[in-house]
Every structure is written in structure tokens, then in C-alpha cells.
C-alpha positions as CSV (number, residue, x, y, z in Angstrom):
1,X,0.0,0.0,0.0
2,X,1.4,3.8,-0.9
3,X,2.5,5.8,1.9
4,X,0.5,9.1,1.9
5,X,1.9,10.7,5.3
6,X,5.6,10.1,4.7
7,X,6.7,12.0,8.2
8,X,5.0,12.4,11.6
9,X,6.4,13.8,14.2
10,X,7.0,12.6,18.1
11,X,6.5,15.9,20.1
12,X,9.2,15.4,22.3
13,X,13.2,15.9,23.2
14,X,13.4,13.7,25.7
15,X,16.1,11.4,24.0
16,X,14.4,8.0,26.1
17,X,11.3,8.3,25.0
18,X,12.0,9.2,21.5
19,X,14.1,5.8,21.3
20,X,11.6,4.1,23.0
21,X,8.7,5.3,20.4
22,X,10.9,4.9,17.6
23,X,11.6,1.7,18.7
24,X,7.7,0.7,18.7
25,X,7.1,2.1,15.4
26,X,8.7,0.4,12.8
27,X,8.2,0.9,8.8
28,X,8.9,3.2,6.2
29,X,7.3,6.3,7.5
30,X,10.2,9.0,8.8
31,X,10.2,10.1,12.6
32,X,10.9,13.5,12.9
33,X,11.4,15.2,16.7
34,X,12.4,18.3,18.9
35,X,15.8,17.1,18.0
36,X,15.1,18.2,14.5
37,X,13.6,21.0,15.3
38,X,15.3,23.0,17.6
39,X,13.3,26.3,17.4
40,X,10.0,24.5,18.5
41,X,8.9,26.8,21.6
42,X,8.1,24.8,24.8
43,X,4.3,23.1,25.4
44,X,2.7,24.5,28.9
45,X,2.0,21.3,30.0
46,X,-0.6,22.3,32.6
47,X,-3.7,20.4,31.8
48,X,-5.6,18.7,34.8
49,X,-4.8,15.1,33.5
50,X,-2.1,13.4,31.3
51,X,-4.6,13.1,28.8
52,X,-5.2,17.0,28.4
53,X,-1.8,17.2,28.3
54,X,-1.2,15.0,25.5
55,X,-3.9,16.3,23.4
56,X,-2.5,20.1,23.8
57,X,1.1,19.2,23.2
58,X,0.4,17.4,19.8
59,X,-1.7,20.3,18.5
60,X,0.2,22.9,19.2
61,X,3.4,21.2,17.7
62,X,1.0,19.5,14.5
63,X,0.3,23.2,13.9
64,X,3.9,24.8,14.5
65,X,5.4,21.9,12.1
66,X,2.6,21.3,9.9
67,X,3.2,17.3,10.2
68,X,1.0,15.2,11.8
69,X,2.4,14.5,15.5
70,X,2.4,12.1,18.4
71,X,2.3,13.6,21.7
72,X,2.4,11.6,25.2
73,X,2.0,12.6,28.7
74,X,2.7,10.0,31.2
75,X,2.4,9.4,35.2
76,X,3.0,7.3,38.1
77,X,-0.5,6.9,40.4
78,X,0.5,5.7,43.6
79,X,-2.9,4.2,45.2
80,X,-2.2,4.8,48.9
81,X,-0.3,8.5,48.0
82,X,-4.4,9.4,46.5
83,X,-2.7,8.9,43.1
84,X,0.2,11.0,43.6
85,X,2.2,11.9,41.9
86,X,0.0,11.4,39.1
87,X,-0.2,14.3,36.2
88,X,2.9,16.1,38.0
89,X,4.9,13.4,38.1
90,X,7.7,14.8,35.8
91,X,8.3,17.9,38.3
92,X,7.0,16.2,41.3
93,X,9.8,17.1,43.5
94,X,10.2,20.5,41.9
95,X,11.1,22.3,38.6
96,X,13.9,21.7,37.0
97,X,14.2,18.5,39.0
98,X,16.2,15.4,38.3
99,X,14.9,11.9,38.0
100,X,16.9,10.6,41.0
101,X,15.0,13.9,43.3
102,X,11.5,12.4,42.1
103,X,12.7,8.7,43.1
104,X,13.9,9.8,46.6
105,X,11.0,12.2,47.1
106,X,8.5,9.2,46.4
107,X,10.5,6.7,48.4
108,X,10.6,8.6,51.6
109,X,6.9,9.3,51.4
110,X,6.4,5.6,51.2
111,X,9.2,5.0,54.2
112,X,6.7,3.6,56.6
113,X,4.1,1.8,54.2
114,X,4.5,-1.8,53.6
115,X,5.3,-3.4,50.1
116,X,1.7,-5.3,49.8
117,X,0.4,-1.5,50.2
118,X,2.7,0.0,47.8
119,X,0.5,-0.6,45.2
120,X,0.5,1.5,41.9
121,X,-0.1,2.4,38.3
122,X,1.8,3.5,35.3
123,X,-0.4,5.5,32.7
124,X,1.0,6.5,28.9
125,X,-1.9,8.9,27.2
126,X,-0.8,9.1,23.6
127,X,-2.2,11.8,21.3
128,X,-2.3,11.9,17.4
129,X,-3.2,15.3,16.1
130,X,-3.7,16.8,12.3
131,X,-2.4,20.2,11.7
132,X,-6.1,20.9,11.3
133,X,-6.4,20.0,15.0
134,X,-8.2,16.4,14.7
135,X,-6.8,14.6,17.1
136,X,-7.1,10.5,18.9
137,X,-5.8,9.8,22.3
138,X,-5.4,6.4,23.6
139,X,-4.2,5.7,27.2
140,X,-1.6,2.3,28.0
141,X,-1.0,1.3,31.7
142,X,0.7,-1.4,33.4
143,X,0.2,-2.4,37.1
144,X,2.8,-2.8,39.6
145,X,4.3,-2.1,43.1
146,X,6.7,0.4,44.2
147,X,9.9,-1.4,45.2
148,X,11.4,-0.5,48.9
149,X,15.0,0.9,47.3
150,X,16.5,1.9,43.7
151,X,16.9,-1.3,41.3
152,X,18.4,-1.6,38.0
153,X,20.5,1.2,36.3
154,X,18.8,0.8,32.8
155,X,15.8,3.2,31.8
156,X,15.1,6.2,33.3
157,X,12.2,8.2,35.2
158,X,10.5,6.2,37.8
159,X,11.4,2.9,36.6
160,X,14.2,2.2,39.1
161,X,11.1,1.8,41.7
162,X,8.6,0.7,39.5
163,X,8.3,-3.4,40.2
164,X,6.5,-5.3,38.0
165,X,5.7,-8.7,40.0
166,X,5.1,-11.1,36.9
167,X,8.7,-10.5,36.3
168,X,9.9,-9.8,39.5
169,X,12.2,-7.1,38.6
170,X,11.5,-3.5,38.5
171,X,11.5,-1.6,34.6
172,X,15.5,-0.8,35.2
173,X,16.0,-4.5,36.1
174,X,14.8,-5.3,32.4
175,X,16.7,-5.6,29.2
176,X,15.3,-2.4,26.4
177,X,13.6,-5.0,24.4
178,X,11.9,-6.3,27.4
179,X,10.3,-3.2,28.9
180,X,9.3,-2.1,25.5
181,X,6.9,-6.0,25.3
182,X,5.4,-5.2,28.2
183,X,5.5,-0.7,29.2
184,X,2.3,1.6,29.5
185,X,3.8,3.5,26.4
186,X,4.3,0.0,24.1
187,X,0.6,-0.2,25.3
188,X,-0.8,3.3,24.5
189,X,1.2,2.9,20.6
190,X,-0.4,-0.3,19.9
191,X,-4.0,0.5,20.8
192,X,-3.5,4.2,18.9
193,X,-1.7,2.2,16.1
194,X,-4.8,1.9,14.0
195,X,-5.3,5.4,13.5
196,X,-1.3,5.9,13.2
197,X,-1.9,4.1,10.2
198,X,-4.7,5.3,8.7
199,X,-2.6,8.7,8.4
200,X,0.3,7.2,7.0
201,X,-2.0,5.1,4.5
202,X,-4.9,7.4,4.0
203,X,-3.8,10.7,5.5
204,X,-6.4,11.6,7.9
205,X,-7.2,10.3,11.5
């Protein structure tokens, strides 16, 4: 079948995730990002949930590149925390924080709570949007626990904590191919896939 979207962009810079989505979507369609456009001005990301988020950050850069982009907002919703820190998870212990500030924050809030209540979820909203601002959003999580200390040195964000018991390792304890089977974001892609290709088959949403 022709290609009729040839290039889509991922609305992001974060180098992880872009190898992590690039990694998910495979054919002949060209993956463009922040990377390759470096005068892209910053998304506000202050909607109420990771999907508003998503939704508002692949607008705005679908209309600023004129390609049809992929935008995702994710968080970490920590059941006995009331789902903190949830839709501020990137910044949760502050701007301009690091990953390893956000790990320590959340493990010293959960200092005194015992594993079989450390209960939580990962979410991955994923929007695609049109330059004309049609847009799909599909949301991926995966269930887990968080883990008492820092495990694993691969991946990045929360996933040092994040233990996935069917495994019995946490996300950084797994191999890149591994995480990508099984992540909230490998989830979100596949169930937005349809529609991912229907505008790089069809070009429309």
C-alpha cells in the first residue's frame, strides 16, 4: 500500500522516549522530533490530566510543524499517595528537578508503608493530532508495586522503583527490548496504532 503521510512527528526531546517510540514504530514512514527542530517553543504542560496534556502538546506542535504529531504525557499513580504523583509526576519534587530527586522524594513518602500496600499504576496517554487540529488519544498502563529501594541502572524516570511482579524485577532490572513487550507507552502505541496508520495510508485520523 502507498504511503501518503511520509513523516510524523514525536512531540518530544526527551532522547528515552523518542528511542523508546521509535523503537515501537517500525516501517517506512520518517520520525521527525524536537531534536530536529530545535526552534520548536516549549508546550505548557498544565492540563488537569495526562490526557489534556497530550492532546494540547500534539496540537500545538502538529500546527507549528505542519506534520501530523504524536504527543504523550505519562504518570505514576500511587494508590495509597491518593494517586500521587499522578499528572505532576515529571516535576513532582520541583522544577527543574532530576529523575533521582522524584525517586527519593517518592521513596521517603512511602518510608513507613509496607510493600503489599505499595500498590500503583503506570499511565501513557498518547495523542495523534492533524495540523487541522483532529486529534485521537489512547491511554496504555501497566500495574505494579513500588519497590522499597532503587533497582536496576537501565531506563530512566520512575522505573528504578517501579516493580512489575510477573517479572519480579522492576523496569530498570529489564533488558530495552523487554520493557518495550510489556510498558504503559508500548501499550498506548499499539492501541493508537490503527489510526497511526490510517494517516500514514490514508492521510487523515
Amino acid at each position: 500500500m502507498e504511503i501518503v503521510t511520509k513523516e510524523i512527528m514525536i512531540a518530544s526531546k526527551n532522547k528515552n522516549k523518542i528511542k523508546e517510540i521509535k523503537n515501537i514504530i517500525s516501517g517506512d514512514v520518517v520520525l521527525k522530533s524536537f531534536l530536529d527542530y530545535p526552534d520548536i517553543p516549549d508546550v505548557l504542560e498544565d492540563g488537569g490530566t495526562i490526557e489534556e496534556n497530550s492532546i494540547k502538546k500534539a496540537v500545538e506542535v502538529a500546527k507549528f510543524t505542519g506534520l501530523y504529531s504524536i504527543a504523550d504525557d505519562t504518570g505514576l499513580f500511587v494508590q495509597v499517595l491518593g494517586g500521587e504523583p499522578g499528572v505532576y509526576s515529571a516535576r513532582w519534587a520541583g522544577e527543574g528537578c532530576t529523575y533521582a530527586d522524584n525517586n527519593r522524594k517518592l521513596l521517603n513518602a512511602l518510608k513507613n508503608v509496607e510493600f503489599k500496600d505499595r500498590k500503583a499504576v503506570f499511565k501513557c496517554a498518547i495523542t495523534i493530532a492533524s495540523p487541522d487540529g483532529d486529534t485521537h488519544t489512547e491511554v496504555g498502563e501497566i500495574e505494579g508495586y513500588i519497590a522499597e529501594n532503587l533497582r536496576g541502572e537501565n531506563g530512566f524516570g520512575y522505573d528504578p522503583v517501579f516493580y512489575v511482579p510477573a517479572l519480579d524485577k522492576t523496569l530498570a532490572e529489564m533488558d530495552f527490548e523487554t520493557k518495550n513487550k510489556i510498558s504503559h507507552r508500548r501499550k498506548a502505541l499499539e492501541l493508537i496504532k490503527p489510526y497511526l496508520e490510517r494517516v500514514i495510508y490514508y492521510g487523515r485520523i
